[in-house]
C-alpha positions as CSV (number, residue, x, y, z in Angstrom):
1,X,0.0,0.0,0.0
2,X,1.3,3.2,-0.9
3,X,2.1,6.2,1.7
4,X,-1.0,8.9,0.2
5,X,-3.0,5.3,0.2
6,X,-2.3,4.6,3.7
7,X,-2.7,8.0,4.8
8,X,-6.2,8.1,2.8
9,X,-7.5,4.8,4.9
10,X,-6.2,6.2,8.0
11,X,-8.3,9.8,7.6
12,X,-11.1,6.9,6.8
13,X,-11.0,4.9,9.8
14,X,-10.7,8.4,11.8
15,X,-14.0,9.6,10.4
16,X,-15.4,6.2,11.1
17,X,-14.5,6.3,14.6
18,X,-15.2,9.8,15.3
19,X,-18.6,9.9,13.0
20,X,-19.8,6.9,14.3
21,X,-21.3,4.6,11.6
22,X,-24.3,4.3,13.1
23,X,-27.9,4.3,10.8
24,X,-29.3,8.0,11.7
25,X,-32.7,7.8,9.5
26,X,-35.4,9.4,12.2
27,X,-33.5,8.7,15.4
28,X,-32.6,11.4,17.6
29,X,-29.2,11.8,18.4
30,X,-27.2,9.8,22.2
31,X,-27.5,12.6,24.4
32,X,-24.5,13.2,26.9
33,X,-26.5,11.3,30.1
34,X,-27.3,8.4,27.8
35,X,-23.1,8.1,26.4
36,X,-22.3,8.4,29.9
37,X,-24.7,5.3,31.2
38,X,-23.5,3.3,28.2
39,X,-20.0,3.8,29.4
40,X,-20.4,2.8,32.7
41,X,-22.1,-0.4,31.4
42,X,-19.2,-1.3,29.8
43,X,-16.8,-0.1,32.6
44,X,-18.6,-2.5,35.1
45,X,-19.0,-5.7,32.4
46,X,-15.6,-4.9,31.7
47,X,-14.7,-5.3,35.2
48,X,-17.1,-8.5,35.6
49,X,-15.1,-10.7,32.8
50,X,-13.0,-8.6,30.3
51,X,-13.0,-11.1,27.6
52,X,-17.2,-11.6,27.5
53,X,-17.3,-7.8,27.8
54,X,-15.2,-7.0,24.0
55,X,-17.2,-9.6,23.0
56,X,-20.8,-7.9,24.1
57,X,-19.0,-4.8,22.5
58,X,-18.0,-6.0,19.5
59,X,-21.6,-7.5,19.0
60,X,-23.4,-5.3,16.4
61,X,-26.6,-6.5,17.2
62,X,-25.8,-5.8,21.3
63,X,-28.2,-3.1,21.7
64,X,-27.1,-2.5,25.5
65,X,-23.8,-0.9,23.9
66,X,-25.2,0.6,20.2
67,X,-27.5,2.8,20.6
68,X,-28.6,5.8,18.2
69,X,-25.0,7.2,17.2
70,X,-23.3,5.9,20.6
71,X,-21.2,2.9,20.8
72,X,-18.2,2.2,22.6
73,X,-14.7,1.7,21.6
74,X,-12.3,0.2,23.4
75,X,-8.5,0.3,22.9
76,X,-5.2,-1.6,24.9
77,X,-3.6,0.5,27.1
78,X,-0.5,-1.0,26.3
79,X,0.0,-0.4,22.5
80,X,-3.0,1.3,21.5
81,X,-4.9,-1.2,19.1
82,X,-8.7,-1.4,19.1
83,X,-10.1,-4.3,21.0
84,X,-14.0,-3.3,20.7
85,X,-15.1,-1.0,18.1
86,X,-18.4,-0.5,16.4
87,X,-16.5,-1.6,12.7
88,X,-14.7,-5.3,13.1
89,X,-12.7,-3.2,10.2
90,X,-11.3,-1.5,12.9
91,X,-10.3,-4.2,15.2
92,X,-6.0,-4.4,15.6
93,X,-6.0,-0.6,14.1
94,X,-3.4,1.7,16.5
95,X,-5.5,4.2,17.6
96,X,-2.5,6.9,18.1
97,X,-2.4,6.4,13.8
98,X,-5.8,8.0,13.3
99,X,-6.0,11.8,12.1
100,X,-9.0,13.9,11.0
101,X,-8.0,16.2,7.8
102,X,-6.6,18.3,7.2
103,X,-3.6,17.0,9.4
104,X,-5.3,16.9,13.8
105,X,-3.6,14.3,15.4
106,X,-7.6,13.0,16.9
107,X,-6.2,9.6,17.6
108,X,-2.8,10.1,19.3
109,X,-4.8,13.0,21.7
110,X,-7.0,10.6,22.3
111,X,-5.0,7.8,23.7
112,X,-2.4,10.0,25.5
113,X,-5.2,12.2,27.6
114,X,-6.7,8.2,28.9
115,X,-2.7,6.5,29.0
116,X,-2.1,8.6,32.2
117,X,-5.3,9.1,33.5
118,X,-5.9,7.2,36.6
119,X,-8.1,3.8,36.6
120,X,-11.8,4.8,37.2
121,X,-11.7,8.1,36.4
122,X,-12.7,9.9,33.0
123,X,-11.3,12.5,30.8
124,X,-12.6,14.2,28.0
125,X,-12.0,16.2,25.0
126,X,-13.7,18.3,22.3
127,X,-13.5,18.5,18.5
128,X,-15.4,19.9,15.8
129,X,-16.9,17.1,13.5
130,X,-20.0,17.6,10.9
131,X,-23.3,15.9,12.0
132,X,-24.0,13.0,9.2
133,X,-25.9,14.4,6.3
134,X,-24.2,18.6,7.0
135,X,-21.1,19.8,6.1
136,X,-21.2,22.5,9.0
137,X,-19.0,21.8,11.7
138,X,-20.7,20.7,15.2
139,X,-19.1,20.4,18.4
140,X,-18.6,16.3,19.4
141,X,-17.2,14.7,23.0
142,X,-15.1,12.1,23.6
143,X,-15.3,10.9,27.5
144,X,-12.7,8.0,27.7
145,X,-11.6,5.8,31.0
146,X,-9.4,3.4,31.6
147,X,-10.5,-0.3,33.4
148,X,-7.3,-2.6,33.6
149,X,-5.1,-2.4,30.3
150,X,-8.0,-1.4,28.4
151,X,-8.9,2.3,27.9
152,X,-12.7,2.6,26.6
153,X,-14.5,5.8,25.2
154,X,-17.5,6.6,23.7
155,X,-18.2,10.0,21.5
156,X,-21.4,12.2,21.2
157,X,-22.9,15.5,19.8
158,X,-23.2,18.3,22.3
C-alpha cells in the first residue's frame, strides 16, 4: 500500500471512529447522560469478565452498547490497538495512527489524555466534527476511561 494510500484509509478509519457509523434515518441523536450510562455499562461488564465484555461490544446486534449514534470503543492500554469498536474493520487498528484532515492528530490526543489518566476516572475532549448528512462543523465529545489495560470511550454530539 502506498504512503497517500495509507494516509487516505487512515483519515477513513478516523471519520469512522469519530462519526460513528451508526444508521441515523429518524433517530434522535445519544444525548450526553445516555453516552455516559453506556460507558459505565461497559466499565462494570468490563470489570465482571474482560473477555465476554469485548465480545458484548464488538456485537453489532448488542443493543445495550449501540445505541442511536453511541457505541463504545475500546482500545489496549498497552499499545494502542482497538479491541472493541463499532466496525470489526477496525479491530488491531493503533488508535494513536488516526488523524482527522486536514492534518489533527484526533487519535494520538485521544489515547495520550486516557494512557495517564488514573483507573476509574474519565477525561474528556472536544473536536469539531459535521453531524452525518451537514457539512457544518458541530461540536462532538469524547469521555474515555481506563479499566485494567483497556482504555474505553464513547463520542457524542453536544
Amino acid at each position: 500500500m502506498s504512503r497517500r494510500s495509507f494516509a487516505s484509509t487512515l483519515a477513513a478509519l478516523a471519520l469512522a471512529l469519530l462519526g460513528s457509523g451508526a444508521s441515523f434515518g429518524a433517530e434522535p441523536f445519544g444525548t450526553p447522560e445516555e453516552a455516559k450510562a453506556m460507558l459505565e455499562r461497559a466499565v462494570a461488564a468490563l470489570k465482571a469478565d474482560a473477555t465476554a465484555a469485548l465480545k458484548k461490544l464488538n456485537d453489532e446486534d448488542d443493543k445495550q452498547f449501540r445505541n442511536h449514534d453511541l457505541y463504545v470503543f475500546c482500545f489496549s492500554v498497552a499499545d494502542g490497538k482497538f479491541t472493541a469498536f463499532q466496525n470489526s474493520m477496525m479491530l488491531g487498528t493503533n488508535i494513536r495512527e488516526l488523524k482527522l484532515p486536514p492534518d489533527d492528530p484526533i487519535g494520538q490526543r485521544a489515547y495520550d489524555l486516557v494512557h495517564d489518566a488514573p483507573e476509574g476516572s474519565f477525561v474528556s475532549f472536544e473536536y469539531d466534527f459535521p453531524k452525518p448528512g451537514t457539512k457544518k462543523p458541530a461540536t462532538k465529545q469524547t469521555l474515555e476511561t481506563r479499566v485494567g489495560d483497556q482504555a474505553c470511550g464513547i463520542t457524542y454530539f453536544k
